[in-house]
GUMAR-314341 format. One record per atom (N, C-alpha, C): residue number from 1; residue in one letter; atom name; x, y, z. Coordinates in steps of 0.02 Angstrom, whole numbers. Layout:
BEGIN
+------+-------+------+--------+--------+--------+
| fiza | lumfi | firo |      x |      y |      z |
+------+-------+------+--------+--------+--------+
|  NUM |     A |   CA |      X |      Y |      Z |
...
+------+-------+------+--------+--------+--------+
REM end
This chain:
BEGIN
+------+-------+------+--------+--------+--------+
| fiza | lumfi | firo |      x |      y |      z |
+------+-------+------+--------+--------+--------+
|    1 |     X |    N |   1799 |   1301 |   1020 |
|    1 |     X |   CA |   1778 |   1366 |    999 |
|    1 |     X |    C |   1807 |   1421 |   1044 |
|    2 |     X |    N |   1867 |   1421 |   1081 |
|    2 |     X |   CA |   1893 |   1470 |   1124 |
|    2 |     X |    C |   1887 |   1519 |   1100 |
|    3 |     X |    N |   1943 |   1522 |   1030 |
|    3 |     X |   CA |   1969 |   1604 |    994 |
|    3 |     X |    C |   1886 |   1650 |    954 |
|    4 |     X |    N |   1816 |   1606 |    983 |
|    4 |     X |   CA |   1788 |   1645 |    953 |
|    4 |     X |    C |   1713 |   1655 |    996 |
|    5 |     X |    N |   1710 |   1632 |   1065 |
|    5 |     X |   CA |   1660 |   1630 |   1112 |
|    5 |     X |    C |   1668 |   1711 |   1134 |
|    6 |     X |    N |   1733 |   1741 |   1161 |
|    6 |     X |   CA |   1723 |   1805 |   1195 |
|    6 |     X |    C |   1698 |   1859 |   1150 |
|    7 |     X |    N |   1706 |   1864 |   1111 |
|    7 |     X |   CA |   1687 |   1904 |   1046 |
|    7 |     X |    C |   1631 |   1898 |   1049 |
|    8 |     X |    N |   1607 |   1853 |   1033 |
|    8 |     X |   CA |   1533 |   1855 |   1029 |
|    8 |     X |    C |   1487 |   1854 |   1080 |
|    9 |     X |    N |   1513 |   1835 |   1121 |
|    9 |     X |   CA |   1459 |   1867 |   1179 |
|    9 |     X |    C |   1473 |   1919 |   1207 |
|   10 |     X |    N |   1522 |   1977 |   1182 |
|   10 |     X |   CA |   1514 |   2045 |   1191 |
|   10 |     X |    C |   1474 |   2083 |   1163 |
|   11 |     X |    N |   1450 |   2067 |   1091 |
|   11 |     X |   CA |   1424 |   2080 |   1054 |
|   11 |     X |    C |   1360 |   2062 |   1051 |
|   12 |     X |    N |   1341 |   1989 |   1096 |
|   12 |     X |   CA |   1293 |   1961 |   1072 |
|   12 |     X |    C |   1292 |   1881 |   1035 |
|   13 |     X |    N |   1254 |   1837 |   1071 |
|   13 |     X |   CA |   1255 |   1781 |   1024 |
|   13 |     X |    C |   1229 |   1794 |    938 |
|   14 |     X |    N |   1185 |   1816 |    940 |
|   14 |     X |   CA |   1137 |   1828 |    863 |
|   14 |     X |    C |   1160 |   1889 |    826 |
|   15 |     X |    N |   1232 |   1879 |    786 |
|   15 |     X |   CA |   1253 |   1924 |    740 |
|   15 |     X |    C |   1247 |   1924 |    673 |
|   16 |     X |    N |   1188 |   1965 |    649 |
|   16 |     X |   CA |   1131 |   1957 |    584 |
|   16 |     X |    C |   1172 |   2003 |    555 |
|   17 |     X |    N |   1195 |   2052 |    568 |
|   17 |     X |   CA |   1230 |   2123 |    515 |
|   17 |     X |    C |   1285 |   2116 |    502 |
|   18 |     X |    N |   1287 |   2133 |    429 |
|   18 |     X |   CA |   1354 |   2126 |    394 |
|   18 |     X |    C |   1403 |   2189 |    427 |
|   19 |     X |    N |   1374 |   2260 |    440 |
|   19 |     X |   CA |   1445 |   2299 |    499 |
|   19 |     X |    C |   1446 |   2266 |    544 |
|   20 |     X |    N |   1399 |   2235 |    600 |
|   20 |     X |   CA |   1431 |   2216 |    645 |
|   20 |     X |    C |   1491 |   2154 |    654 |
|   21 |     X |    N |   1437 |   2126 |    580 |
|   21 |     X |   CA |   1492 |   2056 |    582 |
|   21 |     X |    C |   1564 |   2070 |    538 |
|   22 |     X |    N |   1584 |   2123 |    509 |
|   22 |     X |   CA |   1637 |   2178 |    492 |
|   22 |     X |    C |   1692 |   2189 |    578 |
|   23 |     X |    N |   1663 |   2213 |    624 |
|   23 |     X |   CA |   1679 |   2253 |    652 |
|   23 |     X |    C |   1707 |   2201 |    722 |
|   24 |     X |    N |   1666 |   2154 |    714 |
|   24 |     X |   CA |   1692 |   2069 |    757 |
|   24 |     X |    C |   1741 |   2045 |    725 |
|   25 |     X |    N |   1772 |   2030 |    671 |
|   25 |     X |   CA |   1805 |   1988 |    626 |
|   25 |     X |    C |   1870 |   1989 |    684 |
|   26 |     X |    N |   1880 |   1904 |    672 |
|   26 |     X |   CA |   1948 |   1882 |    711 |
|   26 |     X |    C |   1988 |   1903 |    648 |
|   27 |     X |    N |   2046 |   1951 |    665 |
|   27 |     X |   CA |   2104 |   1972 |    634 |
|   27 |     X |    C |   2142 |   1924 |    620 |
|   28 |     X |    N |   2134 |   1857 |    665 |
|   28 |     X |   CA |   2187 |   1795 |    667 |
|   28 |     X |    C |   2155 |   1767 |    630 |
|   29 |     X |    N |   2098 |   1772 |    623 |
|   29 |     X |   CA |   2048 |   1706 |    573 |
|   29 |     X |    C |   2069 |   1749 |    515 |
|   30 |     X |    N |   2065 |   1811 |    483 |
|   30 |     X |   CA |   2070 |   1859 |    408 |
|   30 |     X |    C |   2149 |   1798 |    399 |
|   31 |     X |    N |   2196 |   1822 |    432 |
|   31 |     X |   CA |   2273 |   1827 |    422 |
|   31 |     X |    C |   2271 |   1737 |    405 |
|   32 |     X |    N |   2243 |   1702 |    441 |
|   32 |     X |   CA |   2249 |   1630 |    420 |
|   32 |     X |    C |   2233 |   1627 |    383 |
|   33 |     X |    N |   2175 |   1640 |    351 |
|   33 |     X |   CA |   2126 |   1627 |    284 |
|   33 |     X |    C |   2187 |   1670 |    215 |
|   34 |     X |    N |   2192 |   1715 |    244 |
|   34 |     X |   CA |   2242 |   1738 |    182 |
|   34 |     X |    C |   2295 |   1717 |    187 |
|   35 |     X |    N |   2357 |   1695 |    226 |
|   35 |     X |   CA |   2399 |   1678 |    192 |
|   35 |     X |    C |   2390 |   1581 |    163 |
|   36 |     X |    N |   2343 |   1559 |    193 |
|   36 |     X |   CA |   2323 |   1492 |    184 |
|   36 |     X |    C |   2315 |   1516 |     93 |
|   37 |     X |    N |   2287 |   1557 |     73 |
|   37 |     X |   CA |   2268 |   1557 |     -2 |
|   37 |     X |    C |   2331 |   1587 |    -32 |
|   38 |     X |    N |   2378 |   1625 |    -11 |
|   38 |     X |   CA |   2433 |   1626 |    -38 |
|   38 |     X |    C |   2485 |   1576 |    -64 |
|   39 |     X |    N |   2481 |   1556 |    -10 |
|   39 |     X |   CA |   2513 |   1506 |    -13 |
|   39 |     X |    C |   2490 |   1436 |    -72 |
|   40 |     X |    N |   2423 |   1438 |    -58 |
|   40 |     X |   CA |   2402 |   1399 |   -126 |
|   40 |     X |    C |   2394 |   1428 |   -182 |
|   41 |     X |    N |   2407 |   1485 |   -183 |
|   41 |     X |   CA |   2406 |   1521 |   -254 |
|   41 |     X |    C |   2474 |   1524 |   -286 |
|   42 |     X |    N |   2508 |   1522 |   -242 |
|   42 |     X |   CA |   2583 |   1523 |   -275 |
|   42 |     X |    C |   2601 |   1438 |   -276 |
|   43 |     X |    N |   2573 |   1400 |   -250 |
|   43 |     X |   CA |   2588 |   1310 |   -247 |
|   43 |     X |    C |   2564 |   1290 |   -325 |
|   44 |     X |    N |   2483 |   1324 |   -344 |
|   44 |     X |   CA |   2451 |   1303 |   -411 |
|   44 |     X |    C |   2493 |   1322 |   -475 |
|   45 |     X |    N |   2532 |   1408 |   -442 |
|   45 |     X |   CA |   2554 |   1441 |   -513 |
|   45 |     X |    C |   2617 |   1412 |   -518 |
|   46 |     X |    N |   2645 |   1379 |   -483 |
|   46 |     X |   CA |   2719 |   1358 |   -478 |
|   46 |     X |    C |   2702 |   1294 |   -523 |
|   47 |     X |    N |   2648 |   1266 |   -506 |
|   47 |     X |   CA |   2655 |   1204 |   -559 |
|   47 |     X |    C |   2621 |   1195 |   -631 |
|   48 |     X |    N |   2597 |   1274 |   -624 |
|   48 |     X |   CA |   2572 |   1288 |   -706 |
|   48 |     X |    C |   2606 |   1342 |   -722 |
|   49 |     X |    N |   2670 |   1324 |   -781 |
|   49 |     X |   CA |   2711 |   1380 |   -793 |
|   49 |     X |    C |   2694 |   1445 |   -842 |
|   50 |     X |    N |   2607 |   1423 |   -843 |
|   50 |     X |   CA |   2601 |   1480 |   -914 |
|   50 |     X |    C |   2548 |   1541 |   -853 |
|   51 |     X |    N |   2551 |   1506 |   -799 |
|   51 |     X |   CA |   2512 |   1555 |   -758 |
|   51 |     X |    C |   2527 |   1601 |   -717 |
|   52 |     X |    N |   2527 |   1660 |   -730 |
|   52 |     X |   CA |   2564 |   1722 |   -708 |
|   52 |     X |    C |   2538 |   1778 |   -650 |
|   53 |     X |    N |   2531 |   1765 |   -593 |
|   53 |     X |   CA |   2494 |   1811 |   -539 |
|   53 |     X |    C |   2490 |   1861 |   -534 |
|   54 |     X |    N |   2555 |   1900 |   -548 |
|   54 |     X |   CA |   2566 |   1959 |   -557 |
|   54 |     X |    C |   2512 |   2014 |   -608 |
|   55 |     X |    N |   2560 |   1967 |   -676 |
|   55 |     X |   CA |   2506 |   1981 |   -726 |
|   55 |     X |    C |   2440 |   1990 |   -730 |
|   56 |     X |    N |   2399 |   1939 |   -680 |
|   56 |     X |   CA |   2319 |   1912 |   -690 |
|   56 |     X |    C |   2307 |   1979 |   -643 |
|   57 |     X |    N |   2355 |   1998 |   -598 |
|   57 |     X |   CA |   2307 |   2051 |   -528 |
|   57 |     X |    C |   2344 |   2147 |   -578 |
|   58 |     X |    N |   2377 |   2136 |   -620 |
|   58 |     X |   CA |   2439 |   2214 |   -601 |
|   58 |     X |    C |   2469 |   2197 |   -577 |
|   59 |     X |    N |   2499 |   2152 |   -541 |
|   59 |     X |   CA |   2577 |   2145 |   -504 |
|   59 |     X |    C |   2550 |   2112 |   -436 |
|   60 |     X |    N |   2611 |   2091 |   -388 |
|   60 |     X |   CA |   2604 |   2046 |   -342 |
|   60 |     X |    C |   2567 |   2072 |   -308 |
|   61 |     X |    N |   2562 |   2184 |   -276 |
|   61 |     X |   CA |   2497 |   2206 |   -246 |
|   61 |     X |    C |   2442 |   2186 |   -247 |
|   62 |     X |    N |   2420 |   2171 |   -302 |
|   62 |     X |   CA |   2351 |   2171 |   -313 |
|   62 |     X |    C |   2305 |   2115 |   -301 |
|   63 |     X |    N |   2363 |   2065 |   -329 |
|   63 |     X |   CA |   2353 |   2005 |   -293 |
|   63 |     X |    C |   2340 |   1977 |   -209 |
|   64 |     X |    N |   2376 |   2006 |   -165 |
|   64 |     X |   CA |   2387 |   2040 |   -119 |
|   64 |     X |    C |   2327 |   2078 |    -88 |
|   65 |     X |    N |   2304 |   2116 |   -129 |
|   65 |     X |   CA |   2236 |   2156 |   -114 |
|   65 |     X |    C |   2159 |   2095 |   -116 |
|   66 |     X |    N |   2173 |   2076 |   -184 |
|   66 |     X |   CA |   2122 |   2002 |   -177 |
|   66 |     X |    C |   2113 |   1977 |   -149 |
|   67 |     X |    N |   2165 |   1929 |    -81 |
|   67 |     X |   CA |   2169 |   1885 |    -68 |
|   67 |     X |    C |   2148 |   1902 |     -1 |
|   68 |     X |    N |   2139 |   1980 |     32 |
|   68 |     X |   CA |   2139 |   2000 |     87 |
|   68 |     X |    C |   2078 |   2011 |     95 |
|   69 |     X |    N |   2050 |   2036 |     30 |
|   69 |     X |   CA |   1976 |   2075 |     32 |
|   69 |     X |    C |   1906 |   2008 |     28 |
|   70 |     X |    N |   1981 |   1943 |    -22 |
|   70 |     X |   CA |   1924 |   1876 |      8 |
|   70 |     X |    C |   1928 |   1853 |     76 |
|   71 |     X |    N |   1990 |   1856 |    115 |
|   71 |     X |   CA |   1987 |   1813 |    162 |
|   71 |     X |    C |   1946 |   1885 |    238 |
|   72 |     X |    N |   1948 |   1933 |    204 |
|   72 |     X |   CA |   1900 |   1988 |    261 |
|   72 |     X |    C |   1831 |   1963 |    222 |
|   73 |     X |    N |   1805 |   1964 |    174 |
|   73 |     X |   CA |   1761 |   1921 |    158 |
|   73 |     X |    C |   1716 |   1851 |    190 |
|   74 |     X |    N |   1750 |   1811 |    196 |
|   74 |     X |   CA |   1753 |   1755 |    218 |
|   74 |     X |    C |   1741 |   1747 |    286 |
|   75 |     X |    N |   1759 |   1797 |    336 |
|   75 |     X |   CA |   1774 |   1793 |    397 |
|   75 |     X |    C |   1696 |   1854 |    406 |
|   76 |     X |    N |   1696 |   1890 |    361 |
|   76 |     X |   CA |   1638 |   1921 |    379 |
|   76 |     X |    C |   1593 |   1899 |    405 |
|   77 |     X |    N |   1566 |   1857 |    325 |
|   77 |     X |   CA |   1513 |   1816 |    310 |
|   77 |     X |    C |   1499 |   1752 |    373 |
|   78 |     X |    N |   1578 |   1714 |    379 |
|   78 |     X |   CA |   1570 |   1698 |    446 |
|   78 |     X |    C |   1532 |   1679 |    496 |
|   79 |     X |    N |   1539 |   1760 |    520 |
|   79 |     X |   CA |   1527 |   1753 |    607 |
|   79 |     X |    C |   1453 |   1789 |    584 |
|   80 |     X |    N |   1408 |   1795 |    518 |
|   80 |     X |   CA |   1349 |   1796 |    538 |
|   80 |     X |    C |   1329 |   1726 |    509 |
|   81 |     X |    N |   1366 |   1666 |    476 |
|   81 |     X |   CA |   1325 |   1622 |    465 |
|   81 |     X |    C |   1365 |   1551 |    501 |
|   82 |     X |    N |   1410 |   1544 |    516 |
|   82 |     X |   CA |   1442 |   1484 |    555 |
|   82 |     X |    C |   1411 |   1484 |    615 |
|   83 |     X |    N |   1393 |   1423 |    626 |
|   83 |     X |   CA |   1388 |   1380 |    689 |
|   83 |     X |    C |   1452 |   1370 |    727 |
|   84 |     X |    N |   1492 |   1442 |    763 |
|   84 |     X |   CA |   1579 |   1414 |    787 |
|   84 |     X |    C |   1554 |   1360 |    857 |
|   85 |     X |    N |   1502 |   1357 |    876 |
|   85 |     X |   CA |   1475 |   1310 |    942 |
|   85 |     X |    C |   1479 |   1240 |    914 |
|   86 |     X |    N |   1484 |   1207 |    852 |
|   86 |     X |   CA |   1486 |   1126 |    821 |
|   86 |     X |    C |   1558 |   1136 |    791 |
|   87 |     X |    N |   1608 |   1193 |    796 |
|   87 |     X |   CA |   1685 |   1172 |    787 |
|   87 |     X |    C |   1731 |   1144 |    831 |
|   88 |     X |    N |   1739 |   1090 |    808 |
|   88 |     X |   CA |   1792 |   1041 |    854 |
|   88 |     X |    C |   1868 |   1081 |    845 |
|   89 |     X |    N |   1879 |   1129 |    801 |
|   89 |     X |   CA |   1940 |   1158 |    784 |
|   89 |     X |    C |   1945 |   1222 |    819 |
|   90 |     X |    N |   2016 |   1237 |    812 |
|   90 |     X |   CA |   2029 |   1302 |    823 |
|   90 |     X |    C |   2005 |   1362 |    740 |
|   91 |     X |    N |   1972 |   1406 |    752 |
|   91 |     X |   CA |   1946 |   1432 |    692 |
|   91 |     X |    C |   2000 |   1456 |    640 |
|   92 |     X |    N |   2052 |   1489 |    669 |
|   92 |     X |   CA |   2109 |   1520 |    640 |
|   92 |     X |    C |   2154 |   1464 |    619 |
|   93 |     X |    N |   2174 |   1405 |    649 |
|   93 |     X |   CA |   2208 |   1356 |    619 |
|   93 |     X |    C |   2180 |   1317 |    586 |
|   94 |     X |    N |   2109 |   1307 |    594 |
|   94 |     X |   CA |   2072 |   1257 |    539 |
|   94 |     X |    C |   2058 |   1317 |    458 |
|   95 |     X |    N |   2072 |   1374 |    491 |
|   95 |     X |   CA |   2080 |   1431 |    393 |
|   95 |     X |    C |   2139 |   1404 |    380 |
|   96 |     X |    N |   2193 |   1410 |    412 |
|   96 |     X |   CA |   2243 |   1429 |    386 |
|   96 |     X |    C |   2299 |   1336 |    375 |
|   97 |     X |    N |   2242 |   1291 |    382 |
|   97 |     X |   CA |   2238 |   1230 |    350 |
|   97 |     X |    C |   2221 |   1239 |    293 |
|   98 |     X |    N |   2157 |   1238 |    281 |
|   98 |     X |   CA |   2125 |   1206 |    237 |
|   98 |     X |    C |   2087 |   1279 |    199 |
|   99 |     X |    N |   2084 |   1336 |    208 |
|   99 |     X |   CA |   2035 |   1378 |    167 |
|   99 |     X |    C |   2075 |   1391 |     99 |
|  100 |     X |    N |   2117 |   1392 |     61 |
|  100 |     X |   CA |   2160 |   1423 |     16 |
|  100 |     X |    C |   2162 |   1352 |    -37 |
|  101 |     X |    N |   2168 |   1272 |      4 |
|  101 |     X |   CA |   2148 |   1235 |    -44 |
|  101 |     X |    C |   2064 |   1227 |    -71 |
|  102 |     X |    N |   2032 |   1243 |    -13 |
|  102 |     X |   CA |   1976 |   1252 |    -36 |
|  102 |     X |    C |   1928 |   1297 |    -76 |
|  103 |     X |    N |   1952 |   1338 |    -60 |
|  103 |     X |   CA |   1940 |   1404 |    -98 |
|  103 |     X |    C |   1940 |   1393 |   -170 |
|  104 |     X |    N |   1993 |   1377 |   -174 |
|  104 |     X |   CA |   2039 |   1344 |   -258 |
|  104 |     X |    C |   2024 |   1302 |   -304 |
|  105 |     X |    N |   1969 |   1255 |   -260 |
|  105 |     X |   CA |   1945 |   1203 |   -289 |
|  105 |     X |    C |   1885 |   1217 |   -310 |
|  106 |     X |    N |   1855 |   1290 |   -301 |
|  106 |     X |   CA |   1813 |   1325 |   -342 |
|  106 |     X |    C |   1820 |   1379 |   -387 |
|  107 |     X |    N |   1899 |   1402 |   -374 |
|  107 |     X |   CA |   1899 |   1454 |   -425 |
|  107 |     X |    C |   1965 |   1430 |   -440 |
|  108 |     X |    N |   1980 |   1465 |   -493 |
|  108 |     X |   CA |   2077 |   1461 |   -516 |
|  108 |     X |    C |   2094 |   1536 |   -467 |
|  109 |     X |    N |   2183 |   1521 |   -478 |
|  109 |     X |   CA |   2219 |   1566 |   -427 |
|  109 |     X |    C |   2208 |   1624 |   -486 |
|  110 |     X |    N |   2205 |   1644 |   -547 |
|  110 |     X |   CA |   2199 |   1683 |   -582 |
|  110 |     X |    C |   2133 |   1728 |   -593 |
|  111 |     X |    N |   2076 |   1689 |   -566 |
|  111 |     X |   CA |   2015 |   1715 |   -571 |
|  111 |     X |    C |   1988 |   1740 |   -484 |
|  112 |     X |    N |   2034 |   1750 |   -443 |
|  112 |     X |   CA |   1985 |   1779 |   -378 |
|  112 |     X |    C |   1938 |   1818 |   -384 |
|  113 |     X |    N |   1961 |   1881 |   -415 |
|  113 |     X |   CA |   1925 |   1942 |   -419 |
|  113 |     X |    C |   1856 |   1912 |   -441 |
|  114 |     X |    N |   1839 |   1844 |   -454 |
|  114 |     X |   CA |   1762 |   1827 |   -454 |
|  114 |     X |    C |   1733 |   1799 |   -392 |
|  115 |     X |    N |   1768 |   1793 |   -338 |
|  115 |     X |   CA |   1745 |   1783 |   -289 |
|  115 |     X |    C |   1702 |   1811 |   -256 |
|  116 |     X |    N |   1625 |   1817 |   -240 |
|  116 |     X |   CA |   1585 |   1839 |   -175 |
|  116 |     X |    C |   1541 |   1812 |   -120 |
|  117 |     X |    N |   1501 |   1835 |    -97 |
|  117 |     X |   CA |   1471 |   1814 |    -45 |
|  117 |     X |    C |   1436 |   1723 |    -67 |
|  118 |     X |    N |   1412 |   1733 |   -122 |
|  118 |     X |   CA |   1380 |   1677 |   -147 |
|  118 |     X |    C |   1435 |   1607 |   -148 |
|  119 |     X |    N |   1508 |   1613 |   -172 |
|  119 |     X |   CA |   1566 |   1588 |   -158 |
|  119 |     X |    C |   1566 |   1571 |    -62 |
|  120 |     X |    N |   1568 |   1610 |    -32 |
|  120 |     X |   CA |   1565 |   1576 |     37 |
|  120 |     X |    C |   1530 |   1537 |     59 |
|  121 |     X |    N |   1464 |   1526 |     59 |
|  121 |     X |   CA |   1427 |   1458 |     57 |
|  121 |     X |    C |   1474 |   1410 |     21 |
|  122 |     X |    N |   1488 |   1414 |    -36 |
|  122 |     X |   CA |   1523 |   1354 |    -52 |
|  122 |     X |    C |   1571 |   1315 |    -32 |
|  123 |     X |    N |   1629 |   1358 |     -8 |
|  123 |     X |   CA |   1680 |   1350 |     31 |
|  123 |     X |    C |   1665 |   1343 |     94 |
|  124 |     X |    N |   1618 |   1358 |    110 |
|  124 |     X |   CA |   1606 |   1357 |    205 |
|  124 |     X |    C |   1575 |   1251 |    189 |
|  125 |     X |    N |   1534 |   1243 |    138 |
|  125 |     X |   CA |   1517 |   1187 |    144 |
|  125 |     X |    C |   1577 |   1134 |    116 |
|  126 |     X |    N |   1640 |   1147 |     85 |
|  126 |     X |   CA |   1682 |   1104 |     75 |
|  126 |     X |    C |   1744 |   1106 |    128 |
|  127 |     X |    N |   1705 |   1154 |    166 |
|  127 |     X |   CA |   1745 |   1157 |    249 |
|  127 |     X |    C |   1719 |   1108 |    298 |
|  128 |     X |    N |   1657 |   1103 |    278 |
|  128 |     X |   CA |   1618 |   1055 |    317 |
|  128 |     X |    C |   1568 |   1082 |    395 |
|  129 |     X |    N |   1574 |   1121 |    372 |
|  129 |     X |   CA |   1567 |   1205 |    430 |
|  129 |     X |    C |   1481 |   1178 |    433 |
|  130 |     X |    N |   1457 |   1196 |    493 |
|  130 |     X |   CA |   1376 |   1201 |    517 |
|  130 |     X |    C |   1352 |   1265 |    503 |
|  131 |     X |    N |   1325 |   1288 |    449 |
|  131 |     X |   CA |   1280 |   1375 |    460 |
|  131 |     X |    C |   1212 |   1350 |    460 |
|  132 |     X |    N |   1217 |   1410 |    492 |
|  132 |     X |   CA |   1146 |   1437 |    485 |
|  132 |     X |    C |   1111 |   1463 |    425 |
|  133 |     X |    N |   1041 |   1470 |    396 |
|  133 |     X |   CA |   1008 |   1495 |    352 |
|  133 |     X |    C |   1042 |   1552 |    338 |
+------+-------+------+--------+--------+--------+
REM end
């Protein structure tokens, strides 16, 4: 848990608020988590040729915008409900493993924009992640 002990005890062990837990977010944990889902979004649409990213967001931006606003999402939600004290991983390399296949395996690369908070529990548990209530 290196990349995510100093942070939080500047702040505080017990980070209950969604600004504060906004305002903590590892920039390295956002950037893993998103390009980890890029990358699987363009792996899924490459092997389904009727599926168009561009198209599904307005163009590659928007897509782009999705993928950022889930993985600031994700990282929010996070650091007020992960246990990072029971990660045997580095936080930013265990996103930018595995969050984008996982993610995926609950939604299609065409449907993000249905992604929210309720979605992170899910994915945090097919991460295998310890939260809290």
């Amino acid at each position: 848990m290196p990349s995510r002990e100093p942070v939080l005890r500047k702040l505080g062990q017990n980070v209950r608020d969604k600004r504060e837990a906004r305002e903590i977010c590892d920039s390295a944990a956002v950037f893993a988590a998103a390009i980890s889902l890029w990358k699987e979004c363009h792996a899924q649409a490459a092997a389904n040729p009727t599926m168009n990213l561009g198209d599904s967001y307005s163009g590659i931006d928007g897509l782009m915008r999705e993928i950022m606003r889930i993985a600031t999402l994700f990282e929010a939600w996070s650091c007020i409900h992960v246990n990072f004290e029971e990660l045997n991983d580095i936080w930013p390399y265990l996103l930018e493993d595995r969050f984008g296949r996982e993610c995926l395996s609950i939604l299609l690369p065409d449907g993000l924009s249905e992604f929210d908070e309720s979605d992170c529990r899910r994915v945090a548990a097919r991460l295998r992640l310890i939260t809290y209530a």
